[in-house]
C-alpha positions as CSV (number, residue, x, y, z in Angstrom):
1,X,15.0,-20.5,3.5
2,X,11.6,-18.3,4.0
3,X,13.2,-16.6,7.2
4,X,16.1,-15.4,5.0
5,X,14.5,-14.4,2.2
6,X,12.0,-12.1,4.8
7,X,14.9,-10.7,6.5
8,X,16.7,-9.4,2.9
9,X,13.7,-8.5,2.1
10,X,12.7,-6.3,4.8
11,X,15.8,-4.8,5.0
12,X,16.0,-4.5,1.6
13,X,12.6,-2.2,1.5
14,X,14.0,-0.7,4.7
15,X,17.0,1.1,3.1
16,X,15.2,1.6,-0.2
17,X,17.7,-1.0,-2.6
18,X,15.2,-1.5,-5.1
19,X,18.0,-3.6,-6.7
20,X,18.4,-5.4,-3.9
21,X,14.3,-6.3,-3.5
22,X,14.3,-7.4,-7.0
23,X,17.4,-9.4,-6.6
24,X,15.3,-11.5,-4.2
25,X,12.3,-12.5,-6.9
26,X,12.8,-14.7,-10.0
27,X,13.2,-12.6,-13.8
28,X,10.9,-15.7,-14.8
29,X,7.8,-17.1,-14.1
30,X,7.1,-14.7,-11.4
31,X,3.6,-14.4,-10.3
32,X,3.1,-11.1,-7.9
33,X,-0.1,-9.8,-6.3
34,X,0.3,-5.8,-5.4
35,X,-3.1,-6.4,-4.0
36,X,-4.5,-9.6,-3.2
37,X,-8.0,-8.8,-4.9
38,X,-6.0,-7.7,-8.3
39,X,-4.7,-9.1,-11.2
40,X,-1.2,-10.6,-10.7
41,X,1.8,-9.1,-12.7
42,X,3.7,-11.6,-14.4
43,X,6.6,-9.4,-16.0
44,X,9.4,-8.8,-13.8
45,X,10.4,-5.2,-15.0
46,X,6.6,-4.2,-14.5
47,X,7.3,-5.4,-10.9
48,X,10.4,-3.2,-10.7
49,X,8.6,0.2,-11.7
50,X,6.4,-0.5,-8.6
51,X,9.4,-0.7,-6.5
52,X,11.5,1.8,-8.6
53,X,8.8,4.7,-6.8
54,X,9.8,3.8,-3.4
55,X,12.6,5.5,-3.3
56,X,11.1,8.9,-3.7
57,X,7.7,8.1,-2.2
58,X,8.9,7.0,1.3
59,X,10.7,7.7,4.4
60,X,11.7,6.6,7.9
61,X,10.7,3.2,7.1
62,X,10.7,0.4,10.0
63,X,9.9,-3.2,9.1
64,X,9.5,-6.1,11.1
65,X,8.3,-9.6,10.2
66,X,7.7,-13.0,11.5
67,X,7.7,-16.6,9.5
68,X,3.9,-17.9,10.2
69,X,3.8,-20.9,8.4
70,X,6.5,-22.6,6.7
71,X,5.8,-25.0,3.6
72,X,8.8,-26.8,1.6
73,X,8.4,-24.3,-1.2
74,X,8.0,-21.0,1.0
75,X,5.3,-19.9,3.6
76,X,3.4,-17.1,5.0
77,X,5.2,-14.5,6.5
78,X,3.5,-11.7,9.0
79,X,4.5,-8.4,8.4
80,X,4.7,-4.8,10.2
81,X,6.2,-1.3,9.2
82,X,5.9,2.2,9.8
83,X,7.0,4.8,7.1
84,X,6.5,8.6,6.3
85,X,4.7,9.0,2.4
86,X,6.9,12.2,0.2
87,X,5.6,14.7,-0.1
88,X,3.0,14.9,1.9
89,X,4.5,13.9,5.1
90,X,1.6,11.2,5.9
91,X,3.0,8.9,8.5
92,X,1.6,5.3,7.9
93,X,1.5,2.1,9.7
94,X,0.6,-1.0,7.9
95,X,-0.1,-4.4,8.9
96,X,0.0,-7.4,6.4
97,X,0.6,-10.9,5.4
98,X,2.6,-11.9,2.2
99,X,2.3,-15.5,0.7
100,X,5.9,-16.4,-0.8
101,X,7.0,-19.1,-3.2
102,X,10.6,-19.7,-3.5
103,X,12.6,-21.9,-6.3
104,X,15.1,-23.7,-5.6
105,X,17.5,-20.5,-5.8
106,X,15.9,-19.2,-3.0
107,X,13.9,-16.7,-5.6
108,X,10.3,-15.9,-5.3
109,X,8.2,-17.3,-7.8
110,X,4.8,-16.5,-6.2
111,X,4.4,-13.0,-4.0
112,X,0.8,-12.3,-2.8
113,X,0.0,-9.8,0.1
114,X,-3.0,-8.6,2.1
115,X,-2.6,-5.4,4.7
116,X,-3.9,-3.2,6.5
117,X,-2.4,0.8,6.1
118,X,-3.5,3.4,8.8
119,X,-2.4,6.9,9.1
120,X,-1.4,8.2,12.4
């Protein structure tokens, strides 16, 4: 179920379907970590005006992931994209690792990520 869930999500992000992302995490007891080192968001429409900037604030995005660990409830997933940042035209590549919990409607409960964003 993990590998599915990574592939719509990735996709997803890819052609900028902020409905689509949030389609894939629970409107309930949703734990998600922007940053690993924050505070979690708990509230599911704070989690969509995160996602609801994306369309604007990127381009020519490229996403690629891999399943590292699987776990009966989700896994670790390693994760790679390129994009381009509006306005400024920053081209960034980011390298990262997201923890995911599913339910048993294939919904993520628990999102966490760590990465790595360079500008080339």
């Amino acid at each position: 179920m993990i590998e599915v869930w990574a592939r719509q999500f990735g996709e997803a992000w890819a052609n900028k379907d902020v409905d689509a992302v949030m389609s894939l995490f629970a409107q309930s007891e949703l734990t998600y970590y922007e940053n690993a080192l924050n505070e979690p968001i708990r509230d599911w429409n704070e989690v969509k005006q995160l996602w609801n900037i994306v369309p604007n604030n990127q381009k020519d995005i490229a996403y690629q992931s891999s399943v590292v660990a699987e776990t009966p409830d989700g896994g670790i997933i390693h994760w790679q994209m390129s994009r381009t940042l509006v306005p400024s035209n920053e081209k960034q590549v980011i390298d990262g690792l997201f923890e995911v919990k599913l339910n048993k409607f294939g919904e993520c409960t628990f999102f966490k990520q760590w990465r790595s964003v360079k500008s080339v």
